[in-house]
PyMOL Python script that loads the backbone (N, CA, C, O; Angstrom):
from pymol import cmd

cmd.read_pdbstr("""\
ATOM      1  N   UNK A   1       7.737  -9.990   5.261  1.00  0.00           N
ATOM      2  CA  UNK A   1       7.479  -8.715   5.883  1.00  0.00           C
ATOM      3  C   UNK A   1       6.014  -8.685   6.320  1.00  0.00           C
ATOM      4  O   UNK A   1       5.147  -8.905   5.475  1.00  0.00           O
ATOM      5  N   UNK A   2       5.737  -8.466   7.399  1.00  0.00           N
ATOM      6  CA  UNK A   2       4.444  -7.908   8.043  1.00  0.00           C
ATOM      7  C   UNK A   2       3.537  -6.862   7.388  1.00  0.00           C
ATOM      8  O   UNK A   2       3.799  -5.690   7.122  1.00  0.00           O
ATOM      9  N   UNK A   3       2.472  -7.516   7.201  1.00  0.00           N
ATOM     10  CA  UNK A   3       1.433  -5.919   6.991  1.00  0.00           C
ATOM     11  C   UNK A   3       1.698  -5.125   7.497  1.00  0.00           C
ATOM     12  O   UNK A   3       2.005  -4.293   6.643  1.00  0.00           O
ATOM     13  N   UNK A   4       1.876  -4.524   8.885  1.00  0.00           N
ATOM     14  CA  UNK A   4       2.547  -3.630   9.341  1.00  0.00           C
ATOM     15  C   UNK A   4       3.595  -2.721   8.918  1.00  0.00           C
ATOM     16  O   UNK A   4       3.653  -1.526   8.626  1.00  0.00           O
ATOM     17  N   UNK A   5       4.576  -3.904   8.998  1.00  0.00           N
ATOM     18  CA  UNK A   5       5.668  -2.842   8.147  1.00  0.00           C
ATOM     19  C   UNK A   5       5.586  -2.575   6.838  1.00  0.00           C
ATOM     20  O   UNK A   5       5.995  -1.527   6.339  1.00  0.00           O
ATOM     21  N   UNK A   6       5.223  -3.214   6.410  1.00  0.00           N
ATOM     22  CA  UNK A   6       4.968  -2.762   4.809  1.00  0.00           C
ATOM     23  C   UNK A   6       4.137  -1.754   4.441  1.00  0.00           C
ATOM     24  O   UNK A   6       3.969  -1.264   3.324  1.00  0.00           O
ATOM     25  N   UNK A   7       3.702  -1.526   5.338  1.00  0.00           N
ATOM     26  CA  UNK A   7       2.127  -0.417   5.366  1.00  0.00           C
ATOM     27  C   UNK A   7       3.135   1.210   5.943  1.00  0.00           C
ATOM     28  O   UNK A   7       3.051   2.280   5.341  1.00  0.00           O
ATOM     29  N   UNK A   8       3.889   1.011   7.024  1.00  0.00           N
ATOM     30  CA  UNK A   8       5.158   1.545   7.554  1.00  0.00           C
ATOM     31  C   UNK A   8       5.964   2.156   6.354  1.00  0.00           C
ATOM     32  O   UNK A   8       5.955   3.345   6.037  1.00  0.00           O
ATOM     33  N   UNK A   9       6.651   1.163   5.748  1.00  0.00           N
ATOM     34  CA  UNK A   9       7.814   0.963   4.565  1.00  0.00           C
ATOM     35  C   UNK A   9       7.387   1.683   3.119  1.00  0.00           C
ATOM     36  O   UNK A   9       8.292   1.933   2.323  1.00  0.00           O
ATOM     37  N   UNK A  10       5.864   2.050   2.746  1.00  0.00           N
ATOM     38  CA  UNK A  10       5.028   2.411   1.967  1.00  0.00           C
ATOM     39  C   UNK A  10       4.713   3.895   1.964  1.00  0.00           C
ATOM     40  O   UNK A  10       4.745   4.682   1.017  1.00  0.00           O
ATOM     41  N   UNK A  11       4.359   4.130   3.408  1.00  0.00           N
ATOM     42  CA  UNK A  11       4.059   5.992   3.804  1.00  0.00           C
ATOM     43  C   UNK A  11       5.640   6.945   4.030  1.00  0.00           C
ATOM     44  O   UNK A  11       5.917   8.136   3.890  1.00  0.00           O
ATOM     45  N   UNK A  12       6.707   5.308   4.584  1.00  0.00           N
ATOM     46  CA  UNK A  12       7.950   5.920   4.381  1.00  0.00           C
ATOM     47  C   UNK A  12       8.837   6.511   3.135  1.00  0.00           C
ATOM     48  O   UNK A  12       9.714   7.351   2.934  1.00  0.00           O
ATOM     49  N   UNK A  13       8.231   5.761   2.587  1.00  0.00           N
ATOM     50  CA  UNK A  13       9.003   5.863   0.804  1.00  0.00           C
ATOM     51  C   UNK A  13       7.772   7.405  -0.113  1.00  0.00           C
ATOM     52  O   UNK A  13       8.161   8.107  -1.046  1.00  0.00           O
ATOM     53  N   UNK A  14       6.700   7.475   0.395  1.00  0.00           N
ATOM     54  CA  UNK A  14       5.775   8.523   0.173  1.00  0.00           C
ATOM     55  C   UNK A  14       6.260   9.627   0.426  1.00  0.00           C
ATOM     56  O   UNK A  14       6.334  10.618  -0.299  1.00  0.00           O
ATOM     57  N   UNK A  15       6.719   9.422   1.821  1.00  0.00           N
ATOM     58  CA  UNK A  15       7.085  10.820   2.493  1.00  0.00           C
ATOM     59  C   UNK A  15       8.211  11.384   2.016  1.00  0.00           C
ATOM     60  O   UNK A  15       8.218  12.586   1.750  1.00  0.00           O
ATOM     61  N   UNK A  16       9.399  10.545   1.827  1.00  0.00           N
ATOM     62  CA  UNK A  16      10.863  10.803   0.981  1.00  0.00           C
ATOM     63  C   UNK A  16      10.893  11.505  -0.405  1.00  0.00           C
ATOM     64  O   UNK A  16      11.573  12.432  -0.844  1.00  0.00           O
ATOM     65  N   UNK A  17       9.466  10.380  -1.175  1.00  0.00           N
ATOM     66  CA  UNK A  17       9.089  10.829  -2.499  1.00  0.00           C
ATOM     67  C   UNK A  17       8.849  12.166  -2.540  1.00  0.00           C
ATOM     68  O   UNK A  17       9.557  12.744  -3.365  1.00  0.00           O
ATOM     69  N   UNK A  18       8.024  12.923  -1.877  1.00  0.00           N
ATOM     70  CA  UNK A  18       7.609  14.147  -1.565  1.00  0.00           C
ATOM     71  C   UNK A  18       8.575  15.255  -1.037  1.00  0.00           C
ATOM     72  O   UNK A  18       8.569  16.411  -1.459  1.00  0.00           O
ATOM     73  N   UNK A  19       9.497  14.720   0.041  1.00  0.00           N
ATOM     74  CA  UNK A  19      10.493  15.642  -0.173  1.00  0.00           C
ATOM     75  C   UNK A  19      11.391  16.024  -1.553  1.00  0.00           C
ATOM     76  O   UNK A  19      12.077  16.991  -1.884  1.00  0.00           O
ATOM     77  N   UNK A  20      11.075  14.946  -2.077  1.00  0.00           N
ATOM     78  CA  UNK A  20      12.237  15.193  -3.115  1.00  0.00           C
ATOM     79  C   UNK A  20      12.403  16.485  -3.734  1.00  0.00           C
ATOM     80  O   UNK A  20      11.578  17.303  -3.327  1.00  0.00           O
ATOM     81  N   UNK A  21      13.175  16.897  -4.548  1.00  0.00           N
ATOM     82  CA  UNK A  21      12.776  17.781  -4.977  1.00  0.00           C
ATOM     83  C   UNK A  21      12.777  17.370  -7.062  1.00  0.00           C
ATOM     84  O   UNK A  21      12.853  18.150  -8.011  1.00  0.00           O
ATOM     85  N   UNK A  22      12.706  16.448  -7.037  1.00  0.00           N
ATOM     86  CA  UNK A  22      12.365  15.887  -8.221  1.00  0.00           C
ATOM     87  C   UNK A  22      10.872  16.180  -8.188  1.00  0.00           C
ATOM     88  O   UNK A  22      10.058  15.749  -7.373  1.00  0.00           O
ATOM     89  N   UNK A  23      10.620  17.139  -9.410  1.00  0.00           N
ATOM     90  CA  UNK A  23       8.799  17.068  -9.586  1.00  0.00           C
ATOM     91  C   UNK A  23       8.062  15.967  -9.925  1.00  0.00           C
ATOM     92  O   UNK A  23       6.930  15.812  -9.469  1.00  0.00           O
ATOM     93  N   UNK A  24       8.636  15.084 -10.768  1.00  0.00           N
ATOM     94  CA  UNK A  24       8.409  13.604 -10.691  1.00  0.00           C
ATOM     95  C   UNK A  24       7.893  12.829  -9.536  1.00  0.00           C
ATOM     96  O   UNK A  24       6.927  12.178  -9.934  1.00  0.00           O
ATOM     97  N   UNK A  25       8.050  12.684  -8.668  1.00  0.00           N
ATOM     98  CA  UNK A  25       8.251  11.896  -7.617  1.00  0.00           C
ATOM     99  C   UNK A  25       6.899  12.001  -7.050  1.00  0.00           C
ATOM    100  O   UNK A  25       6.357  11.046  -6.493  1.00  0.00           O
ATOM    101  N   UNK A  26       6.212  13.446  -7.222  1.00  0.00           N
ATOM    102  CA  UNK A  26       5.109  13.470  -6.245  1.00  0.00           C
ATOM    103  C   UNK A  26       3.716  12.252  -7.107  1.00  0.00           C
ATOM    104  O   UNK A  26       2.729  11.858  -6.486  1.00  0.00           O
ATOM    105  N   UNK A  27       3.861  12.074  -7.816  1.00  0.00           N
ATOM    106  CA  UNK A  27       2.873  10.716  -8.378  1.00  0.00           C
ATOM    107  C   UNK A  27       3.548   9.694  -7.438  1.00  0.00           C
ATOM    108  O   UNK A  27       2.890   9.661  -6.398  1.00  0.00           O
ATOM    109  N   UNK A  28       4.391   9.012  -7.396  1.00  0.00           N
ATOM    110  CA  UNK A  28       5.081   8.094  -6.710  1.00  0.00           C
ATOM    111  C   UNK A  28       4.522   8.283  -5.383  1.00  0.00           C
ATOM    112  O   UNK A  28       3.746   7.470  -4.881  1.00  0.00           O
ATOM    113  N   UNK A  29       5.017   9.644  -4.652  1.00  0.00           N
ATOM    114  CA  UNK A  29       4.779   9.854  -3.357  1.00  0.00           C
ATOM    115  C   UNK A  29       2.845   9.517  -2.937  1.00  0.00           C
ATOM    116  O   UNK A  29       2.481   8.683  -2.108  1.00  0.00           O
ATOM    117  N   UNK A  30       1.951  10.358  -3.712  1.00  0.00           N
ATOM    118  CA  UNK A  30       0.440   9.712  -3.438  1.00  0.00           C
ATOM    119  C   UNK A  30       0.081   8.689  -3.450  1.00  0.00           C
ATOM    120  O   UNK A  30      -0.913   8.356  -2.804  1.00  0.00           O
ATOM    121  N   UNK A  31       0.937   7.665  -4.364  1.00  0.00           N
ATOM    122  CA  UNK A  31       0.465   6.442  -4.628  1.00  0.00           C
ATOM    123  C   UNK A  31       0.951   5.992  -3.103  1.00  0.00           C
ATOM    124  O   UNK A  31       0.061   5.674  -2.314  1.00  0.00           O
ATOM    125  N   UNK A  32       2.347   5.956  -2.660  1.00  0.00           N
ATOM    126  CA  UNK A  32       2.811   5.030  -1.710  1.00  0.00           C
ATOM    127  C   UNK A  32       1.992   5.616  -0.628  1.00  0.00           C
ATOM    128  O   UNK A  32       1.661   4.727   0.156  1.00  0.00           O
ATOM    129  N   UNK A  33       1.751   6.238  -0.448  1.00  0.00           N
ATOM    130  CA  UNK A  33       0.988   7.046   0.885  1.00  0.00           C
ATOM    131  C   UNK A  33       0.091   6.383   0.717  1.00  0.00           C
ATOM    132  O   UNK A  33       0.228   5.220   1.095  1.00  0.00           O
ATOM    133  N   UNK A  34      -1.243   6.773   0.082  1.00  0.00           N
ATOM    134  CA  UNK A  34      -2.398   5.915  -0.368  1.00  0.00           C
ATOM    135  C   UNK A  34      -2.200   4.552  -0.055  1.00  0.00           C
ATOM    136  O   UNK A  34      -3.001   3.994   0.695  1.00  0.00           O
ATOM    137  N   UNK A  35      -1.243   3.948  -0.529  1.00  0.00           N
ATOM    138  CA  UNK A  35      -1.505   2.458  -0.573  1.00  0.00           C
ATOM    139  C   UNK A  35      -0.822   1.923   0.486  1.00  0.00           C
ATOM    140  O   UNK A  35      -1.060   0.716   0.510  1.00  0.00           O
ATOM    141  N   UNK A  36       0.089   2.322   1.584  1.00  0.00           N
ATOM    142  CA  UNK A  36       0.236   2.888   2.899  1.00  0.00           C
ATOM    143  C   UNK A  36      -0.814   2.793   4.111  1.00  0.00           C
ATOM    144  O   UNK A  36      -0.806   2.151   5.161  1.00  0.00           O
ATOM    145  N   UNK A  37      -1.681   3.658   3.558  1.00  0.00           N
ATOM    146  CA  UNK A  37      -2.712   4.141   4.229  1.00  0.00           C
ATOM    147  C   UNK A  37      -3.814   2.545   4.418  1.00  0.00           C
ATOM    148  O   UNK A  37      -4.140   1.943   5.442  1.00  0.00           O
ATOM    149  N   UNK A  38      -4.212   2.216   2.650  1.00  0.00           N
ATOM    150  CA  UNK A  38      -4.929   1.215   3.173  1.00  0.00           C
ATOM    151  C   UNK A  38      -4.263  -0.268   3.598  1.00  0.00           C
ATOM    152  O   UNK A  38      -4.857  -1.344   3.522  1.00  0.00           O
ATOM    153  N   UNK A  39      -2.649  -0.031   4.141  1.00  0.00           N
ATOM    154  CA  UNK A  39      -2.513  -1.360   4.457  1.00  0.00           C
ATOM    155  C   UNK A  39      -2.594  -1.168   5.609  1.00  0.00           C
ATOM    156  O   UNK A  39      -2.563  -2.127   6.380  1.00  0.00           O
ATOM    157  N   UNK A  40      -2.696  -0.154   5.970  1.00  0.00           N
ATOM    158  CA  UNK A  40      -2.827   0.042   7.476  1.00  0.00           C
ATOM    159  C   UNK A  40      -4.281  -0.606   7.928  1.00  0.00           C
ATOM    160  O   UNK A  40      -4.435  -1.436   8.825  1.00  0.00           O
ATOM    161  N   UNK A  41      -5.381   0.011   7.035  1.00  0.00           N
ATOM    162  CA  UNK A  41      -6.558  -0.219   7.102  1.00  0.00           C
ATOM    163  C   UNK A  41      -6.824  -1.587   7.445  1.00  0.00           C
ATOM    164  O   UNK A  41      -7.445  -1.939   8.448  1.00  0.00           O
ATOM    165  N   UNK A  42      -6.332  -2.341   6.579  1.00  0.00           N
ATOM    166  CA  UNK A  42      -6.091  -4.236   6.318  1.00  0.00           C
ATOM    167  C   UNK A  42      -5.582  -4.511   7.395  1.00  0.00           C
ATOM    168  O   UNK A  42      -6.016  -5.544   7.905  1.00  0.00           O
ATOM    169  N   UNK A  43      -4.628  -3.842   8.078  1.00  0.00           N
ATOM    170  CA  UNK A  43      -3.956  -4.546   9.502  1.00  0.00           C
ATOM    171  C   UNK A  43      -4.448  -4.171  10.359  1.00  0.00           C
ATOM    172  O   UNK A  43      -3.815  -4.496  11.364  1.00  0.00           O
ATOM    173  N   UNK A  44      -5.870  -3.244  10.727  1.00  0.00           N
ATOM    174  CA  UNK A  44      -6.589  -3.059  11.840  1.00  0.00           C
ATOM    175  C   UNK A  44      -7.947  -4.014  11.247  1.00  0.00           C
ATOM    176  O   UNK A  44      -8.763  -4.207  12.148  1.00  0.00           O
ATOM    177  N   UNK A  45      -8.190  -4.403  10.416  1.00  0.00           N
ATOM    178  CA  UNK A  45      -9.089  -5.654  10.077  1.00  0.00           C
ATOM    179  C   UNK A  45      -8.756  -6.851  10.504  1.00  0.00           C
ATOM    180  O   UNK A  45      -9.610  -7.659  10.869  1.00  0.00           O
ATOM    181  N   UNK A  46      -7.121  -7.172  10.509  1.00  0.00           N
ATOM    182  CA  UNK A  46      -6.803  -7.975  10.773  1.00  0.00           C
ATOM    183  C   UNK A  46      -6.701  -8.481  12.338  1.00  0.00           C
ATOM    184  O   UNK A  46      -7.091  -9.478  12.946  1.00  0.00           O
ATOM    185  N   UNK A  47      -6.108  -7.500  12.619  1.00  0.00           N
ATOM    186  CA  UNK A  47      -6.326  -7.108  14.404  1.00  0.00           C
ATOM    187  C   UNK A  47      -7.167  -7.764  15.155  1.00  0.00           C
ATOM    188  O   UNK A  47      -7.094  -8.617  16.040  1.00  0.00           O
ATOM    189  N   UNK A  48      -8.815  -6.588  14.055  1.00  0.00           N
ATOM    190  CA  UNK A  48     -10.048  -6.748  15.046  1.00  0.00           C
ATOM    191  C   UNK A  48     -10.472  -8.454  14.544  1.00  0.00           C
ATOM    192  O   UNK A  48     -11.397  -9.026  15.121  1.00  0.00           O
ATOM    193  N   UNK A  49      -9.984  -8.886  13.849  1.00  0.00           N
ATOM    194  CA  UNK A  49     -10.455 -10.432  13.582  1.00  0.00           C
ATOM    195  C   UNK A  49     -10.346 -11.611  14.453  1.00  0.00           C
ATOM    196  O   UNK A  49      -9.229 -12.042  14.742  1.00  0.00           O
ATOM    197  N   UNK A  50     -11.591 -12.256  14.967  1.00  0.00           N
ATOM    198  CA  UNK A  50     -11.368 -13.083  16.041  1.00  0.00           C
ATOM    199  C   UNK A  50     -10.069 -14.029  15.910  1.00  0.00           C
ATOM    200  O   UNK A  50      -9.279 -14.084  16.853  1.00  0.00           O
ATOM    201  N   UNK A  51      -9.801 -14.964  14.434  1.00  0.00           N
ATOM    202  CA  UNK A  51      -9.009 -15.663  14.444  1.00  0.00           C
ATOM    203  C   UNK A  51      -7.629 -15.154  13.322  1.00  0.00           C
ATOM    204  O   UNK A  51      -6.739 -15.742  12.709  1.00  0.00           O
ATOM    205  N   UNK A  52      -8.090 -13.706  13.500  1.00  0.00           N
ATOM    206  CA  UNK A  52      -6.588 -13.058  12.780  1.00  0.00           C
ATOM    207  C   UNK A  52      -6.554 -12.999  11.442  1.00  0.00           C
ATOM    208  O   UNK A  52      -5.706 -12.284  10.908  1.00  0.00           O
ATOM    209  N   UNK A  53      -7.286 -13.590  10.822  1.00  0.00           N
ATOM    210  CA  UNK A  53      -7.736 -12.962   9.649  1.00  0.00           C
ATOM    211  C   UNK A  53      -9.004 -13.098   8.709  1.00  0.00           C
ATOM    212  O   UNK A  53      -9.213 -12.596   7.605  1.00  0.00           O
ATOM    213  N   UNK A  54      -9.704 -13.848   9.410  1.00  0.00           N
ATOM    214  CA  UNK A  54     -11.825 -13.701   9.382  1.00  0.00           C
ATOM    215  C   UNK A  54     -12.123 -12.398   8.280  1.00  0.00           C
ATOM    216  O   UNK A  54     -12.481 -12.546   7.111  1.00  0.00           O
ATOM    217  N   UNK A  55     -11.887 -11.156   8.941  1.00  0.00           N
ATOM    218  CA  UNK A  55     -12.281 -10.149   8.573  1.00  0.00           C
ATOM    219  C   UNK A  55     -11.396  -9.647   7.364  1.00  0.00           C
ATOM    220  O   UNK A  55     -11.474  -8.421   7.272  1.00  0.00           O
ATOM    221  N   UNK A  56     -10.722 -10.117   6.579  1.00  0.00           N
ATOM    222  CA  UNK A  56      -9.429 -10.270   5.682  1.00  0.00           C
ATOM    223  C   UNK A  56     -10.597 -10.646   4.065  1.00  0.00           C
ATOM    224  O   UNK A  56     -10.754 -10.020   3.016  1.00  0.00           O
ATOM    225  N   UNK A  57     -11.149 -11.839   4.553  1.00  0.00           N
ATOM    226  CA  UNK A  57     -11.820 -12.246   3.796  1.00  0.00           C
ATOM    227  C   UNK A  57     -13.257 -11.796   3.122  1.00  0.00           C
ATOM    228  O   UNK A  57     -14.058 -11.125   3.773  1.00  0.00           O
ATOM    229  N   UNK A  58     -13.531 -12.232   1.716  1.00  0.00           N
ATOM    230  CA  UNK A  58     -14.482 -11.702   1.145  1.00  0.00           C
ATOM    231  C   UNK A  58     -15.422 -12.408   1.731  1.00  0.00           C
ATOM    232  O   UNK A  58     -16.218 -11.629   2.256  1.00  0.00           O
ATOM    233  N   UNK A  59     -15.772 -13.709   1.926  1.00  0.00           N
ATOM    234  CA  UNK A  59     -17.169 -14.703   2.603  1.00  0.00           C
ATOM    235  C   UNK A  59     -16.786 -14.839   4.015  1.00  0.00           C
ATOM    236  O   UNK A  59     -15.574 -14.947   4.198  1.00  0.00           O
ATOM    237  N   UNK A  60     -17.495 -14.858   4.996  1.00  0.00           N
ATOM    238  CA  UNK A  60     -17.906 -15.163   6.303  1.00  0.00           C
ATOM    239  C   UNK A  60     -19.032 -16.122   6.846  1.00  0.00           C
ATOM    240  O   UNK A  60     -20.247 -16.019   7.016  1.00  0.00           O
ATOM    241  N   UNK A  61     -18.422 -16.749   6.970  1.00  0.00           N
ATOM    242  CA  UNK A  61     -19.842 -17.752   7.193  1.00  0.00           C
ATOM    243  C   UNK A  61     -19.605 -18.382   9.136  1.00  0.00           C
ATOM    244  O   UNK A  61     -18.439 -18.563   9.487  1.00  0.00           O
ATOM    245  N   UNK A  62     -20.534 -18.598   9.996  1.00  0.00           N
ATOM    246  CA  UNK A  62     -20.711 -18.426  11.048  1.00  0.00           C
ATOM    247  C   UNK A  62     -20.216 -20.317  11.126  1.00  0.00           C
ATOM    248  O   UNK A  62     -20.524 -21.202  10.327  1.00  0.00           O
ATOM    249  N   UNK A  63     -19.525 -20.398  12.165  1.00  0.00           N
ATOM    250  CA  UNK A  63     -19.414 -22.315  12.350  1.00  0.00           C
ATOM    251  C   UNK A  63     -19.515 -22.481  13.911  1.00  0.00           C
ATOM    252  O   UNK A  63     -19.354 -21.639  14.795  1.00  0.00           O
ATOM    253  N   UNK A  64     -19.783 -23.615  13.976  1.00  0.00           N
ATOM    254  CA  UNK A  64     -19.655 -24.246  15.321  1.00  0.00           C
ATOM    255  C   UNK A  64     -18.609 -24.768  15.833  1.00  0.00           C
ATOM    256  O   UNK A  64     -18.538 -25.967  15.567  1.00  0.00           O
ATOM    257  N   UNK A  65     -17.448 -24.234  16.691  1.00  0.00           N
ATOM    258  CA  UNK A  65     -16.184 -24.876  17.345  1.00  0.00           C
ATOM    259  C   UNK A  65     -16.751 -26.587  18.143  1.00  0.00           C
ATOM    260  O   UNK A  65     -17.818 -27.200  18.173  1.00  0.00           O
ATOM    261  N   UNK A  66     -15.441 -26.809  18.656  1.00  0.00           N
ATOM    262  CA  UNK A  66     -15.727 -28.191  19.239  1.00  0.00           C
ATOM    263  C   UNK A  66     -16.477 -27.749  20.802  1.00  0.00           C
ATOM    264  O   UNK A  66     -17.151 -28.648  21.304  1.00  0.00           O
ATOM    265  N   UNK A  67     -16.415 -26.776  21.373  1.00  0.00           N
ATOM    266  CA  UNK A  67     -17.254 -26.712  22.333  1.00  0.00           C
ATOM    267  C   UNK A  67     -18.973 -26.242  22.214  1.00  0.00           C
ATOM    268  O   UNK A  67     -19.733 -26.058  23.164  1.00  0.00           O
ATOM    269  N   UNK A  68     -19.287 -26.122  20.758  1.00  0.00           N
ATOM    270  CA  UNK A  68     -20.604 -25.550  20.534  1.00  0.00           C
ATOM    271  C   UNK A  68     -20.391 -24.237  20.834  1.00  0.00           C
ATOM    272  O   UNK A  68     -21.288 -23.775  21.540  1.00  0.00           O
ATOM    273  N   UNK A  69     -19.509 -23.459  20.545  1.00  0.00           N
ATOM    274  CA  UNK A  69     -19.567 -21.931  20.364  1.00  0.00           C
ATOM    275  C   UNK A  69     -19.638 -21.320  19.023  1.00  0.00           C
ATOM    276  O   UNK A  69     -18.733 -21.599  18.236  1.00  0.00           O
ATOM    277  N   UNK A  70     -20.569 -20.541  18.656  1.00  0.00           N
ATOM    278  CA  UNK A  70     -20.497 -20.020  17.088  1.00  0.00           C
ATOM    279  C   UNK A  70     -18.654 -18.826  16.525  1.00  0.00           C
ATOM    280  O   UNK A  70     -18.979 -17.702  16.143  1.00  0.00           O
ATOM    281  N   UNK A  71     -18.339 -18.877  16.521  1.00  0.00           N
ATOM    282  CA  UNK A  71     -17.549 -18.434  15.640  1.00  0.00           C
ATOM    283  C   UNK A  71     -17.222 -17.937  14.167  1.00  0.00           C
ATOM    284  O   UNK A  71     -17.448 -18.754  13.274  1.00  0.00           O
ATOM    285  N   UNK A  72     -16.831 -16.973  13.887  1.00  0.00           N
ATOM    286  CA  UNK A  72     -16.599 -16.797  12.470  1.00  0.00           C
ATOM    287  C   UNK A  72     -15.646 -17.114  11.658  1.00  0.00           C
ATOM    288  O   UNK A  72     -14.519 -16.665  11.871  1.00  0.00           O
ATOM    289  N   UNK A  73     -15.854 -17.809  10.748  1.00  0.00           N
ATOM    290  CA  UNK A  73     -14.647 -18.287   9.853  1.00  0.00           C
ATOM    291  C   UNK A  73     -15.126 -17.473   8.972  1.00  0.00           C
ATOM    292  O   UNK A  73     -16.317 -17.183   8.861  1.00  0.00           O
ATOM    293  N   UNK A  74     -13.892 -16.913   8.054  1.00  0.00           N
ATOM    294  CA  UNK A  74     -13.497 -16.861   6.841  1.00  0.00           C
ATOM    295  C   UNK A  74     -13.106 -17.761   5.600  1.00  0.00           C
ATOM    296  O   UNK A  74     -12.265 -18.654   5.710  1.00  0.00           O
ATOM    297  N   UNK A  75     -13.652 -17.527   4.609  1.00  0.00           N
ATOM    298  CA  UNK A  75     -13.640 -18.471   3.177  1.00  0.00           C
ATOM    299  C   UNK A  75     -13.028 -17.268   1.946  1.00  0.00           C
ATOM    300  O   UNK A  75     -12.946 -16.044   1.840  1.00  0.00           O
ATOM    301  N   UNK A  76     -12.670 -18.541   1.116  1.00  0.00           N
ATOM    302  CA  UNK A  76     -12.123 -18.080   0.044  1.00  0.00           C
ATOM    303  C   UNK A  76     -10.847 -17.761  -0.310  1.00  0.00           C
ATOM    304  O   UNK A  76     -10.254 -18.037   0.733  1.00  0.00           O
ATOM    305  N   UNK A  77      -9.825 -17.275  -1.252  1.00  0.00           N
ATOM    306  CA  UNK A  77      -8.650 -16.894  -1.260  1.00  0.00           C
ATOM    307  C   UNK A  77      -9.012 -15.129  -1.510  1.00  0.00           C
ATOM    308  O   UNK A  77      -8.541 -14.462  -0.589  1.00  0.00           O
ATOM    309  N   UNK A  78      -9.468 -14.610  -2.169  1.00  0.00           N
ATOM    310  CA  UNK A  78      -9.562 -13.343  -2.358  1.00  0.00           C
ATOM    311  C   UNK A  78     -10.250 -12.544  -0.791  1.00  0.00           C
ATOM    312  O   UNK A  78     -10.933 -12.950   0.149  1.00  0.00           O
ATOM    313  N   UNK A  79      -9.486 -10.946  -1.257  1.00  0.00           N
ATOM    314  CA  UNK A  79      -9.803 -10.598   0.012  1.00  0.00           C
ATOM    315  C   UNK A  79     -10.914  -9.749  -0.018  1.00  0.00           C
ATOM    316  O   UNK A  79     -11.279  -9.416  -1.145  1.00  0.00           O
ATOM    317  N   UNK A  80     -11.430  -9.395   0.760  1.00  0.00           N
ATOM    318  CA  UNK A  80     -12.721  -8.515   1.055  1.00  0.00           C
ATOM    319  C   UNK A  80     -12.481  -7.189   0.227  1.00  0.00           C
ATOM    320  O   UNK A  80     -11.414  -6.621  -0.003  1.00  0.00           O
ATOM    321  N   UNK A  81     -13.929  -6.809  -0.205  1.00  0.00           N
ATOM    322  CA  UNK A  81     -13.897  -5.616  -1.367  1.00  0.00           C
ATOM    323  C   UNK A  81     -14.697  -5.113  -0.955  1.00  0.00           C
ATOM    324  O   UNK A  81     -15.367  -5.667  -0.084  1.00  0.00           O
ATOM    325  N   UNK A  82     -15.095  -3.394  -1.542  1.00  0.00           N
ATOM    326  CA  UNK A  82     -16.279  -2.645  -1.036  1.00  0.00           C
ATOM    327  C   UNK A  82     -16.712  -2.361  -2.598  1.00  0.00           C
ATOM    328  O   UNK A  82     -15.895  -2.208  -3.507  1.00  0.00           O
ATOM    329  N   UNK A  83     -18.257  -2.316  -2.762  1.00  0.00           N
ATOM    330  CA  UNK A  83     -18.703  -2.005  -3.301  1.00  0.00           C
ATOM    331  C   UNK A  83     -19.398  -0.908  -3.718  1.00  0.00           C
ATOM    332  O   UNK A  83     -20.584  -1.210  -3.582  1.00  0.00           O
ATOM    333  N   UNK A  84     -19.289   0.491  -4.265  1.00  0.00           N
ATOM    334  CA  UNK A  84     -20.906   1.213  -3.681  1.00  0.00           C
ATOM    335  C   UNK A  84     -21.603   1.044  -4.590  1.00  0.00           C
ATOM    336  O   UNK A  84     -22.777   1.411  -4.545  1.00  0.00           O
TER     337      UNK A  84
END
""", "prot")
cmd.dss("prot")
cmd.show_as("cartoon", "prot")
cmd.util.cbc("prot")
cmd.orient("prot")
């Protein structure tokens, strides 16, 4: 499944949660929304990423392609975090 849809499939199951009329559900429902929300976030990172997923990543380090153009690669397996 696509970031996309899963990000889709996440605010969908939120929104259902919330109708419910189970009082239960609305914990369920914030979480999927929320976590919804930031996969959406992740798939417009992904987007804006020159090689589709650069900006995915926690390290960035600048390289030289075979024509001498700088480019950004991405390193590491873990993904990018914010700190404050």
């Amino acid at each position: 499944m696509s970031l996309f849809k899963n990000a889709l499939h996440s605010i969908q199951i939120g929104v259902e949660d919330f109708a419910s009329k189970d009082g239960r559900r609305i914990i369920s429902a914030v979480r999927n929304i929320q976590a919804g929300t930031l996969l959406l976030c992740k798939e417009k990172q992904r987007r804006m990423s020159p090689d589709g997923e650069c900006l995915l990543r926690q390290k960035l380090a600048p390289v030289l392609d075979p024509s001498g153009a700088v480019t950004l690669k991405g390193s590491g397996k873990k993904p990018s975090t914010f700190k404050e």
